[in-house]
C-alpha positions as CSV (number, residue, x, y, z in Angstrom):
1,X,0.1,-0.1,32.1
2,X,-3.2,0.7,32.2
3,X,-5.7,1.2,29.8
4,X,-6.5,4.6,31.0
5,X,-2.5,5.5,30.7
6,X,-2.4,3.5,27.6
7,X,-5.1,5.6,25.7
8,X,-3.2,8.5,26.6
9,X,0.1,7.7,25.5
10,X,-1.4,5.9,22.4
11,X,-3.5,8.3,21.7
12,X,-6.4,6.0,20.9
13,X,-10.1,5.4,22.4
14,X,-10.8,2.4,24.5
15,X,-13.5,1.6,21.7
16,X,-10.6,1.6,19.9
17,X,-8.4,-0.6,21.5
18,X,-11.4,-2.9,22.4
19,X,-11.6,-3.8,18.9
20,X,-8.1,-4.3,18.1
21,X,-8.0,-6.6,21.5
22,X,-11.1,-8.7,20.1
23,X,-9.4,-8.8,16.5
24,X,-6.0,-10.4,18.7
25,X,-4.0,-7.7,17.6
26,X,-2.4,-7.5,20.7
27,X,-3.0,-9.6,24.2
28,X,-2.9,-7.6,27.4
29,X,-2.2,-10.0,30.7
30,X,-5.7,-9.9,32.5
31,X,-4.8,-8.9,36.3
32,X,-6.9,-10.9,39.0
33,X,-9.0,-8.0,39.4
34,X,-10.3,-8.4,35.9
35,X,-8.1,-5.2,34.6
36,X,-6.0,-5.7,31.4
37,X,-2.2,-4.9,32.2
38,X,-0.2,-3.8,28.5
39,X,2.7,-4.4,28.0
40,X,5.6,-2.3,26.4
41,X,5.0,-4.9,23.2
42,X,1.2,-4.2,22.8
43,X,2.2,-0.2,23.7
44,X,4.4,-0.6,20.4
45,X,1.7,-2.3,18.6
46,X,-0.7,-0.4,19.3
47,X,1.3,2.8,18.1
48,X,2.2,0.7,14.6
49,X,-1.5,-0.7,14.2
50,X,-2.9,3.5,14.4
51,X,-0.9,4.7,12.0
52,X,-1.1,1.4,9.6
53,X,-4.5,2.4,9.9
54,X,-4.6,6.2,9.1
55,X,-2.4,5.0,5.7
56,X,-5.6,3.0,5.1
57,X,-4.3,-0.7,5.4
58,X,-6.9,-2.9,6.4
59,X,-7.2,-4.8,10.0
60,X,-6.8,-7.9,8.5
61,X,-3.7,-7.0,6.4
62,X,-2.2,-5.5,10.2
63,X,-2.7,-8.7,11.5
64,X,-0.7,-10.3,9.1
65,X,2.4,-7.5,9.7
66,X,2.3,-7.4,13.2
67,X,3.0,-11.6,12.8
68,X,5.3,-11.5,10.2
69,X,8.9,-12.3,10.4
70,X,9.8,-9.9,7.9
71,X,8.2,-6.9,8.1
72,X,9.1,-5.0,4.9
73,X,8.0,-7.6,2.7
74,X,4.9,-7.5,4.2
75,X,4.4,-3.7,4.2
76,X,5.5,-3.9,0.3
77,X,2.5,-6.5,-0.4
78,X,-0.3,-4.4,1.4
79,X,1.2,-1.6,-0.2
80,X,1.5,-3.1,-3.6
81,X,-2.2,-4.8,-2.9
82,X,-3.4,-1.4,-1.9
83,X,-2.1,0.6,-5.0
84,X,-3.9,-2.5,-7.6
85,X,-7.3,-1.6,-5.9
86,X,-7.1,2.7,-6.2
């Protein structure tokens, strides 16, 4: 998919997904052509990372979900983190 299609069904902006790209969030295959293919993986991710982001958890603790081998433990630690600082 394409990152036209992609912003559409993710309802993001390519700004957007940009940054989350530079901050290795998710890797898109780069075609021949130069164009970034997404796969259903980074569609997914991409879909978890916006709304990680509208509960107001912080890129860095995103990165450390999206990579961890179990999930809830690490959503209870941002969580947990994230209640100590309001």
């Amino acid at each position: 998919m394409l990152i036209k299609e992609v912003c559409e069904k993710c309802k993001l902006t390519k700004k957007a997904i940009d940054y989350y790209e530079s901050k290795n969030l998710i890797h898109p295959q780069i075609l021949e052509n130069g164009y970034r293919e997404f796969s259903d993986a980074d569609i997914s991710a991409l879909k978890e990372i916006s709304v990680l982001r509208k509960c107001g958890i912080s890129i860095a603790d995103i990165a450390e979900i999206l990579t961890s081998s179990n999930k809830p433990a690490a959503l209870a630690k941002c969580k947990y983190i994230t209640d100590l600082r309001m």
